[in-house]
Structures are given as C-alpha cells and as structure tokens.
N, C-alpha and C positions, 0 to 999 in steps of 0.2 A: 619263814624260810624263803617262800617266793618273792616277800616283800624286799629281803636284801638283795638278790638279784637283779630286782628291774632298776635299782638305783645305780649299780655296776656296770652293767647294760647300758645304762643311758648317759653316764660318765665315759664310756668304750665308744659309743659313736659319736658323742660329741666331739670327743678328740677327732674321729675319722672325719667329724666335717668341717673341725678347723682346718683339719693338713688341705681337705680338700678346697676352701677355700684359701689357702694360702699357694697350693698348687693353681688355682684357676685366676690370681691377681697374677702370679707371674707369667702365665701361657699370655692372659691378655695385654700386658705389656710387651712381652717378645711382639705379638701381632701388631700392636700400636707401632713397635719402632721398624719392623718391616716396613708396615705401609705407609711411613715417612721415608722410609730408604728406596721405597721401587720409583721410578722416573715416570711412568705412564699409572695412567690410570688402570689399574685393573681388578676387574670386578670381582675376582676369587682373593685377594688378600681382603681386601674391603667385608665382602660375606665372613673370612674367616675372624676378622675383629669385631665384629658383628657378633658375630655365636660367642666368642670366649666372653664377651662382654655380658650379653645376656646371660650367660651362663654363672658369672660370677657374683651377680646380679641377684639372680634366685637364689643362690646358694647362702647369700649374706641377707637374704630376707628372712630364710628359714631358718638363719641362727638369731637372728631377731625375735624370732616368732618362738622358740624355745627358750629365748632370754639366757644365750651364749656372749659372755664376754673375748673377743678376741682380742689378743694381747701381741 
C-alpha cells in the first residue's frame, strides 16, 4: 500500500516541476527581451537575467537527474 503511493507522489511532483520549469523558461525570456529593450546598461535587469537563468538551469538539471522527459 505504501508502495503505490510513492509512485503517485513522484508522478504529482514531477508534473509540479515541469510546469515549473516551463514557468521559469518563460520569466527568463521575458528578462532576456527586457534587457535588449533597456538603452543604458543597467545592472538590476542584467542580475535579474542572471537568476531566472540560473534558476532554470537547476531546475532542468534536476529533471535530468530524475530522468523527466519534458515535452
């Protein structure tokens, strides 16, 4: 009985960490086309493409590391 569970479990967050890497390809796109749209350099958009990148980064490494096919 416990057995059937963790398979449930683990099908429930893998969906949670596709959406979330599907949420975190798009935050860092919006950021990439910001910091082509600002005129000056500035160093908080730059940081803010920075983190969603890294961010999205991790996140696709650990559905790797689970052997998640994203579709």
């Amino acid at each position: 009985m416990i057995f059937s569970r963790k398979g449930k479990l683990k099908r429930e967050f893998d969906e949670k960490l596709v959406n979330l890497i599907k949420e975190t390809k798009d935050d860092w796109s919006n950021a990439k086309v910001i910091e082509d749209l600002v005129d000056d350099y500035d160093l908080e958009v730059i940081a803010h493409r920075k983190i969603a990148e890294s961010v999205h980064f991790y996140l696709f490494k650990e559905a790797r590391i689970r052997k998640i096919l994203i579709k």
